[in-house]
C-alpha positions in Angstrom: 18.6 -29.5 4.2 18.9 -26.1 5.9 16.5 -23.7 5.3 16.6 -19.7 4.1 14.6 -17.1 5.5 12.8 -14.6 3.7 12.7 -12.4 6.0 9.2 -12.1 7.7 8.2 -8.9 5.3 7.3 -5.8 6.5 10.6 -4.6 8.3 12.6 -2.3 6.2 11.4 0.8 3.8 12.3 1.4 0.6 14.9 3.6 2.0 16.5 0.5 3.6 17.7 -2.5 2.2 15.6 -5.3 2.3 12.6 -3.4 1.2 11.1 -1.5 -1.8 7.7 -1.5 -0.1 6.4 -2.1 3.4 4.6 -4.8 2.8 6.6 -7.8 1.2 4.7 -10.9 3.0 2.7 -11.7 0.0 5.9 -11.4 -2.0 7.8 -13.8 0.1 5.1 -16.1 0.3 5.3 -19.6 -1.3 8.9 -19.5 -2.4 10.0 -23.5 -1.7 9.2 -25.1 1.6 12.8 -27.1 0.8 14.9 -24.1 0.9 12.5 -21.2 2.2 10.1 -20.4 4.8 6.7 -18.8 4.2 5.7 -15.7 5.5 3.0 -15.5 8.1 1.5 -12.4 7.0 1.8 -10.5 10.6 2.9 -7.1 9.9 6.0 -8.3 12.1 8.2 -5.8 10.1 7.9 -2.9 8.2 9.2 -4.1 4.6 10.3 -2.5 1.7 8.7 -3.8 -2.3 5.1 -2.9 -2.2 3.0 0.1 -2.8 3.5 2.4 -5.5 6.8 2.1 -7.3 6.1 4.9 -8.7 7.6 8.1 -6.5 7.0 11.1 -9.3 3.2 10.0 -9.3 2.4 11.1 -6.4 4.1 14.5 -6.4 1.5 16.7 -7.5 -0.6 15.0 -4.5 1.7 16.7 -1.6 0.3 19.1 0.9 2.6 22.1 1.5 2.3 21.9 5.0 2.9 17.9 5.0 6.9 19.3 4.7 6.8 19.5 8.4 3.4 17.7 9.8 4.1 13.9 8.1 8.0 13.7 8.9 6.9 10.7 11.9 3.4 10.3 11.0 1.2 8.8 7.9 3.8 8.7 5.3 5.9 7.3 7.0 4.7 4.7 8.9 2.6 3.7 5.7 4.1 4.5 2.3 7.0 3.7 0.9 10.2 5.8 1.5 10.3 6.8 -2.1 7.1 8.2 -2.2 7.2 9.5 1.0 10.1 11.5 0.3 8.6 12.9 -2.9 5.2 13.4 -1.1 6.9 16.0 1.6 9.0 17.9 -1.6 5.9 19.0 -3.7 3.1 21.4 -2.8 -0.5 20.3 -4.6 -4.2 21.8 -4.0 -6.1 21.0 -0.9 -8.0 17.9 -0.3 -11.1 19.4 -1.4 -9.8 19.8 -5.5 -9.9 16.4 -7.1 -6.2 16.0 -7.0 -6.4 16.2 -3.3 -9.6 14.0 -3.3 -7.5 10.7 -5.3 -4.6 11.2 -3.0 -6.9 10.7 0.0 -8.4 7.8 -1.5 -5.4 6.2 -2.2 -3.9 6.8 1.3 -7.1 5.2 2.4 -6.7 2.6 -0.1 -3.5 1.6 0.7 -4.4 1.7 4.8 -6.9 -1.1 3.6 -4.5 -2.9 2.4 -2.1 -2.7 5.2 -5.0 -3.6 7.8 -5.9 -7.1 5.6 -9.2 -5.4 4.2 -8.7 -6.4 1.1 -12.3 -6.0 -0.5 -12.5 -2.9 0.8 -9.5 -2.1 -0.7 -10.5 -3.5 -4.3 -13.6 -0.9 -3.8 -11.6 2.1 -3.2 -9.2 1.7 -6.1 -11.5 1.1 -8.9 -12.8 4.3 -7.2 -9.3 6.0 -7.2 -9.0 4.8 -11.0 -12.3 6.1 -11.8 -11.3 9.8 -10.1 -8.2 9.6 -11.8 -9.7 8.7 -15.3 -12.2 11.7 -14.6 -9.9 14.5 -13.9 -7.5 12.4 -16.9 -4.5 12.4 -14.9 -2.1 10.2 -16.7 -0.2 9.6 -13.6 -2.6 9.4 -11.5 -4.3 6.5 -13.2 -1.4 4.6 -13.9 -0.6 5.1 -10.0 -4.0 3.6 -9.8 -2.8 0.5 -11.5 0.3 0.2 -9.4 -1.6 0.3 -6.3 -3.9 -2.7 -7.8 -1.0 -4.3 -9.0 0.3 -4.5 -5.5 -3.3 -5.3 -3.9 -3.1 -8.2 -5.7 0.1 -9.3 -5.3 -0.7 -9.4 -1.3 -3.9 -11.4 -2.3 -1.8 -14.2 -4.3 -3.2 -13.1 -7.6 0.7 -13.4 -9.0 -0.9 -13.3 -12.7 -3.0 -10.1 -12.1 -0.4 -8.9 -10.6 1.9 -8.9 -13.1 -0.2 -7.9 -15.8 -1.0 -5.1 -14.0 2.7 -4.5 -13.3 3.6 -5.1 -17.2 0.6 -2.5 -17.8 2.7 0.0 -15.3 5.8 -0.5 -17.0 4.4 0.2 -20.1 2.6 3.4 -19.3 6.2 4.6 -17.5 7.7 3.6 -21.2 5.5 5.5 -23.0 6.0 8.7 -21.1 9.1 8.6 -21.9 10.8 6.8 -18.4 13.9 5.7 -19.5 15.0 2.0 -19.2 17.1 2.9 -16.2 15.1 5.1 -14.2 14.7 3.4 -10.7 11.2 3.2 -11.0 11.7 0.4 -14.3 14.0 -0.8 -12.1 11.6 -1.3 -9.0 9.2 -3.0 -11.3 11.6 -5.3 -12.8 12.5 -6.4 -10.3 8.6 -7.0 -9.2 8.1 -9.1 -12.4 11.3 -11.2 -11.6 9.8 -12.1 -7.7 6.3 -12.9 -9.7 8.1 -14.9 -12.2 9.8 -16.7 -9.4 6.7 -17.3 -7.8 4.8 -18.8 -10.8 7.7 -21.0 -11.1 8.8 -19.2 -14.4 12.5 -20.2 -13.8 14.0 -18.9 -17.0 11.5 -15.8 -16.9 12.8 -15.4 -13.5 16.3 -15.5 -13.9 15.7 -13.3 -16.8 14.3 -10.7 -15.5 16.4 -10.5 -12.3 19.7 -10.5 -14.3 18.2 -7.6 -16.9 17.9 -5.2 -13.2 21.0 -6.4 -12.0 22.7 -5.2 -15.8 20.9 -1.8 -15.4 21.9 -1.4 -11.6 25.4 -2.2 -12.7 25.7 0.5 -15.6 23.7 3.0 -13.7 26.0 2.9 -10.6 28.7 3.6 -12.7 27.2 6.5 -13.7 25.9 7.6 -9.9 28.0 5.6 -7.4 26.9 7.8 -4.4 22.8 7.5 -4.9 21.5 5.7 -2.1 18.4 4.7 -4.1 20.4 2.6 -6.2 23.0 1.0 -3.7 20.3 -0.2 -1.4 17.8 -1.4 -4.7 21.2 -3.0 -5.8 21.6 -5.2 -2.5 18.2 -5.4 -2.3 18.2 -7.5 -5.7 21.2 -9.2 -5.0 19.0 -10.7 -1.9 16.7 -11.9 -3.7 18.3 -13.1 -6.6 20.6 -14.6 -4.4 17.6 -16.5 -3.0 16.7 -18.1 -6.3 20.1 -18.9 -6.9 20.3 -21.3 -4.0 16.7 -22.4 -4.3 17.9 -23.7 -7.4 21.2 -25.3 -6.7 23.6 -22.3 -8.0 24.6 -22.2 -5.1 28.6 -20.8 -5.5 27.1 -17.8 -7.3 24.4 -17.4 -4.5 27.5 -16.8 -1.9 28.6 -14.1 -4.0 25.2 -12.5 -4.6 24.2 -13.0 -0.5 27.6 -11.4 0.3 26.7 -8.7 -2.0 23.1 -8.1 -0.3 25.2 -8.8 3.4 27.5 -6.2 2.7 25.1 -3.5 1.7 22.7 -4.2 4.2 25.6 -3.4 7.0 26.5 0.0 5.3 22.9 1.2 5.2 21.6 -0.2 8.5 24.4 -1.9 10.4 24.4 -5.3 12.1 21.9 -5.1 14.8 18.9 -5.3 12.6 16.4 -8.3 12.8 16.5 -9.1 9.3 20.2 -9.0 8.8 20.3 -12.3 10.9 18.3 -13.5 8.5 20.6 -12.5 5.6 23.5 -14.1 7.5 21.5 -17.3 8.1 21.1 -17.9 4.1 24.3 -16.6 3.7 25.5 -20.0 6.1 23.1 -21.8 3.9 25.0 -21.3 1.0 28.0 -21.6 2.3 27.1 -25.0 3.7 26.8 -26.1 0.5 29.5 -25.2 -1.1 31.6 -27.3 1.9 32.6 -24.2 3.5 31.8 -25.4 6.4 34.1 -22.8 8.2 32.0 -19.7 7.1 29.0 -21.3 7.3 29.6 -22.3 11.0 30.8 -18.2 11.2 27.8 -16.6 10.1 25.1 -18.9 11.6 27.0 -18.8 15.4 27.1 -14.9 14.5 22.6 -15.3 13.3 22.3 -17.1 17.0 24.4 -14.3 18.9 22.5 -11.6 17.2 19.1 -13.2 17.7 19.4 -13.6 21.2 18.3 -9.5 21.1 15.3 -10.3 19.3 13.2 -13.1 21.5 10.2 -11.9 18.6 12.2 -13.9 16.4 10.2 -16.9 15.1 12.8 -18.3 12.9 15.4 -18.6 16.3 14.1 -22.3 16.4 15.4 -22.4 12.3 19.1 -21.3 13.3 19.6 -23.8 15.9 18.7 -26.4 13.8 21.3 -24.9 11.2 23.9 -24.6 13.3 22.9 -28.1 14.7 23.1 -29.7 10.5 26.6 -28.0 10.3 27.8 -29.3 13.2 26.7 -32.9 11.7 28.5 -32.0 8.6 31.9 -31.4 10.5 31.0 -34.7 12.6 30.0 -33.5 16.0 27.0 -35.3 16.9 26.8 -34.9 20.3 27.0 -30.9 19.5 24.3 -31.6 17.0 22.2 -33.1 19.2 22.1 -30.5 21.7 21.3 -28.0 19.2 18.9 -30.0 17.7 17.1 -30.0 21.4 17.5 -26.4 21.7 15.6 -25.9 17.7 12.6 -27.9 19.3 12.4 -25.8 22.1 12.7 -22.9 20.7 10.2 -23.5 17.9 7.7 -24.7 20.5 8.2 -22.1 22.6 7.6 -19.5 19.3 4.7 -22.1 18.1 7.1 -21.8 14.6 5.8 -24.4 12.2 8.5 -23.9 9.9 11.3 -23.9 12.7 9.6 -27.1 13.9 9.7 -29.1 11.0 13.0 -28.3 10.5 14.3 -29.5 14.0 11.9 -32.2 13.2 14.0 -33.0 10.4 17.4 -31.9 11.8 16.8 -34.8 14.9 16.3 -37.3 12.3 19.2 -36.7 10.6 21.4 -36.6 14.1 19.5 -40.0 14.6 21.1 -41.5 11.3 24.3 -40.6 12.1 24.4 -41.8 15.7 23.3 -45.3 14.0 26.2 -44.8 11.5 28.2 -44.6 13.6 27.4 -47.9 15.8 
């Protein structure tokens, strides 16, 4: 079987593609071992689905003089793009009002969570929550939440996590967020990746066809905002992912096409995690027996890798261009790929990638016996 990438978290922003938060390891974590690979949770990339979903909560916490101090720096390096954008638009009190005193103890918050300190994380947002409550800032506490929300999402608490997320949604609801604000739309999508990872199938699907419906009609509406193109691809990715997890796997072409074609607008091809995007892409194709485009985008994952030697999942290519090659009957090409996968996974100390050429040189070894 070839294997998928999620791509090893943390590369994009929210203001790329395969990202609504920095910090998607926990998300991609656990998907399917037949289909997927884990995530190792090295901050290998800057990601994009993780803290605060919620952009206009944190406007009335921006510095005046962040405008021009945070362009590089704090914001972004560490927040989302969304926020971050909103954070450098609105002027709030200095960081001795209590406004000023939550946003610091979120930033500090979510730097605990981006370091692994995840206790000391816990402990500074149910102190967050408990400023928030005090000066009764409606946004600011349901912020709060979010920021738990995502806490435990990176600690594998997937049914915290989504009540926390569900609590988020609601308090967006009842402020009047419409169903089709791109904040909903974040956290949808949220709840579809936790569904997923409970193994709520129908749930799952549910949920990620729901955003994708609300994407489609709001588009329409706004075809040049950014926001939505790239939150579009970005659920097209992983929707596509579930697809071929669960053996849809002609629709999964057309949703990894979508996430493909996106993902070259906004960043182009030399990007790390667009070879993994092109690898599924050849997974799915594979099984549909398009073994032509398959071969195409996995020879196109190995050219584009060779710029990247952090790449742990080089060792996973090899071994699927080494399975596609069995499928169109060329062993002896299979064979040498399957010898470079090994390599390459030793060489990365890739468990994953060396399973998988593990697997791959078994199969090569049936079909030379066939074959006798």
């Amino acid at each position: 079987m070839l294997k998928t990438i999620f791509c090893r978290a943390n590369s994009l922003r929210s203001g790329n593609l395969i990202g609504v938060t920095r910090n998607c390891s926990a998300l991609q974590h656990q998907i399917n071992k037949e289909h997927h690979r884990t995530n190792d949770k090295s901050k290998h990339y800057p990601y994009l689905l993780t803290y605060a979903s919620l952009p206009t909560f944190l406007a009335f916490f921006q510095k005046k003089e962040d405008e021009e101090t945070s362009k590089e720096t704090f914001l972004d390096k560490v927040l989302p793009e969304e926020i971050a954008l909103l954070l450098k638009k609105k002027p709030v009190e200095d960081e001795t009002t209590p406004e000023g005193k939550l946003k610091t103890t979120l930033k500090r918050t979510i730097l605990c969570i981006r370091r692994g300190e995840f206790d000391k994380a816990e402990q500074m947002a149910h102190l967050a929550l408990r400023m928030a409550q005090d000066i009764q800032s409606y946004d600011g506490i349901t912020l709060c939440f979010d920021v738990m929300a995502n806490l435990a999402f990176e600690r594998e608490l997937y049914q915290k996590a989504e009540k926390l997320f569900e609590n988020v949604l609601q308090r967006l609801l009842q402020k009047g967020v419409p169903q089709d604000d791109i904040q909903i739309l974040h956290l949808s999508l949220k709840v579809a990746q936790l569904d997923e990872l409970q193994n709520k199938k129908d749930d799952a699907k549910t949920n990620y066809v729901w955003t994708l419906s609300k994407l489609d009609e709001k588009r329409k509406k706004e075809p040049g905002d950014l926001d939505l193109k790239e939150l579009w691809g970005l659920t097209n990715n992983f929707y596509g992912k579930y697809l071929l997890k669960n053996g849809k796997f002609k629709e999964a072409v057309e949703r990894l096409k979508n996430s493909r074609d996106v993902f070259i607008d906004v960043r182009g091809r030399y990007e790390a995690d667009y070879v993994n995007i092109i690898n599924d892409l050849a997974v799915a194709y594979l099984h549909v027996n398009d073994f032509d485009s398959a071969e195409q985008h996995i020879d196109e994952a190995l050219v584009l890798a060779s710029a990247y030697p952090e790449l742990m999942e080089t060792g996973i290519y090899h071994a699927n261009k080494a399975l596609i090659c069995l499928k169109k009957g060329l062993l002896n090409d299979a064979q040498k790929l399957c010898n470079h996968a090994i390599k390459a996974s030793q060489r990365s100390n890739d468990p994953d990638g060396k399973e998988q050429a593990k697997y791959c040189q078994e199969e090569v070894e049936k079909a030379f016996k066939k074959r006798k």
